[in-house]
N, C-alpha and C positions, 0 to 999 in steps of 0.2 A: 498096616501102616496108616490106615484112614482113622482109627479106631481116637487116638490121642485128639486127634481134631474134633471129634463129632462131641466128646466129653468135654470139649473147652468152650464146643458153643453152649451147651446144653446147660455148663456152669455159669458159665456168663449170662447165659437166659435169667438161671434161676438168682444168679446176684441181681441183677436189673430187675427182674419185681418183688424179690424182696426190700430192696429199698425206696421201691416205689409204695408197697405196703405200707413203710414205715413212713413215707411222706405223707402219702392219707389217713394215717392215724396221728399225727400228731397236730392234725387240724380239728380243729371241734366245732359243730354245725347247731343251731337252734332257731328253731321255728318261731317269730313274734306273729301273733296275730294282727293282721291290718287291716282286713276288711269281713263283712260278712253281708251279704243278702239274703233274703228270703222269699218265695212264693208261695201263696195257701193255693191250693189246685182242687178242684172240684173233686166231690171223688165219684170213681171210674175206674171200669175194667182198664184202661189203658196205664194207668200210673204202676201198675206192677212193670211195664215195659221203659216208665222214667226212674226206674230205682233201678232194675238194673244196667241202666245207660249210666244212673248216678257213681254205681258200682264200679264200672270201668273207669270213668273217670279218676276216682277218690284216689289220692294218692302222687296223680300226677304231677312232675316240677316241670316250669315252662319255664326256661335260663332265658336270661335277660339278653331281647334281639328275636327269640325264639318264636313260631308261627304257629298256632293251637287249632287242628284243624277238628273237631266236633267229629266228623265222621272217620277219618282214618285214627282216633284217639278210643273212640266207640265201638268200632267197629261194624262187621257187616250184622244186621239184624236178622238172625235165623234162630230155630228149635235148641239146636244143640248147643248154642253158648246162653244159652236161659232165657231167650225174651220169647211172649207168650203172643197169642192171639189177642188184636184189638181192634177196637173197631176205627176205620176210616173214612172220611166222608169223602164223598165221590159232589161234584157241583158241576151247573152247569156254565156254560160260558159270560154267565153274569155272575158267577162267584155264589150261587141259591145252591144250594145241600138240594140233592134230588133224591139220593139214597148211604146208608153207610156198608161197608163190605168189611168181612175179616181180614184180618191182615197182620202176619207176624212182626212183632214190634212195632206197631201203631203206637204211639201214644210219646214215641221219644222226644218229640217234639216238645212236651212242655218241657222236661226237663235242659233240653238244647234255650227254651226260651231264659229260663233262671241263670245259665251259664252267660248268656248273650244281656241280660239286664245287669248282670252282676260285673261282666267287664265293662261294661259302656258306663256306669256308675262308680267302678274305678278307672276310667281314663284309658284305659287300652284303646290300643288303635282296631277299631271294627275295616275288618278287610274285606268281606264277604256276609250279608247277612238278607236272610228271604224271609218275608213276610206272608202267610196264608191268605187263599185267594177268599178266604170266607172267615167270619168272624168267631173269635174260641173265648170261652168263657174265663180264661183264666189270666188275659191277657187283652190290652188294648190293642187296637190296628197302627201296626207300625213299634209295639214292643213286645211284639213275640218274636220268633225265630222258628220256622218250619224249616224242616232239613228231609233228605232223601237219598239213600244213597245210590238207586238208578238200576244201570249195568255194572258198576262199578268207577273206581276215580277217574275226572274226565268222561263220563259217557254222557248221554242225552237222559236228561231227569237228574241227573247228580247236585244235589243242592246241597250245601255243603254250611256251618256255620263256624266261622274264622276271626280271630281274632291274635294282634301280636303283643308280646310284653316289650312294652318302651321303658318299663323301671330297669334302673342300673343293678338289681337286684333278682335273683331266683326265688321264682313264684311257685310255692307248695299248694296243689290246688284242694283243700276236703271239702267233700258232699255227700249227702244223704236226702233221700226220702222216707217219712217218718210214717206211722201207721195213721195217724192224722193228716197224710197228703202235704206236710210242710217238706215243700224243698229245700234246704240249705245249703250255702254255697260261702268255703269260707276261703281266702285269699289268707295266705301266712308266708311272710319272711323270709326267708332261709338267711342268716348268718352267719360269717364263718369266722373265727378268731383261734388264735393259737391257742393250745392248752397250758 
């Protein structure tokens, strides 16, 4: 007796996305390019570690209103999702390099700083942004972005680099790091109009 009912939800399911399919396609979406930054970064063993941060990133849309947080976009820096051994420097309570240590994903930092120069030169509202307690070659004091991701979100060490989209528009994020150590970071459009 149940049997009629469970085929009318099931049809009803499948009418409601099917024309929901058909609502999302009859919209048509293009990318204009709006902005683009650049950083040339020394090179270093580290930067194999800002290309695959670059990697995670590439791709991402930040919808208008939306909060870009660097570390849960990144993710956790370990062996298995590809980021290598780098070196880190260790200072002492005057901010003086006393030694450098390996360290899995070291080096994400610079590319967090390209992402962090590149919204703040488009106008995004900077939420969250940590400056290194020692000076890096790639970047002036006060426009870099070091980031860390601790014990995890919220714990002690969690430095995190944040920024929100105040355009009325959804923001297509693509990046790369190039074998030449140039980071790019391009800000695109998202449009939508009818077909």
């Amino acid at each position: 007796m149940k049997k009629p009912l469970v085929l009318l939800i099931i049809f009803t399911f499948s009418l409601i996305f099917s024309f929901s399919v058909v609502l999302a396609e009859d919209k048509k979406y293009t990318n204009e390019l709006v902005f683009t930054h650049t950083l040339q970064l020394s090179k270093s063993i580290n930067n194999v570690n800002a290309a695959k941060a670059a990697e995670y990133v590439n791709g991402y849309i930040l919808e208008p209103g939306a909060i870009f947080s660097y570390n849960l976009v990144v993710g956790k820096r370990t062996w298995a999702r590809g980021f290598r051994y780098g070196y880190m420097p260790i200072t002492d309570k005057k901010g003086h390099i006393i030694k450098e240590i390996k360290v899995v994903g070291s080096g994400v930092c610079r590319f967090s700083t390209a992402m962090f120069q590149a919204a703040r030169a488009f106008d995004l509202e900077i939420i969250e942004n940590h400056s290194h307690s020692f000076g890096v070659d790639y970047a002036k004091k006060g426009d870099d972005a070091t980031v860390n991701w601790g014990n995890g979100p919220g714990s002690k060490g969690w430095l995190d680099n944040v920024f929100k989209n105040t355009k009325d528009y959804s923001i297509l994020i693509k990046c790369s790091v190039n074998k030449k150590n140039l980071v790019t970071v391009q800000f695109y459009k998202i449009n939508e109009s009818e077909k």
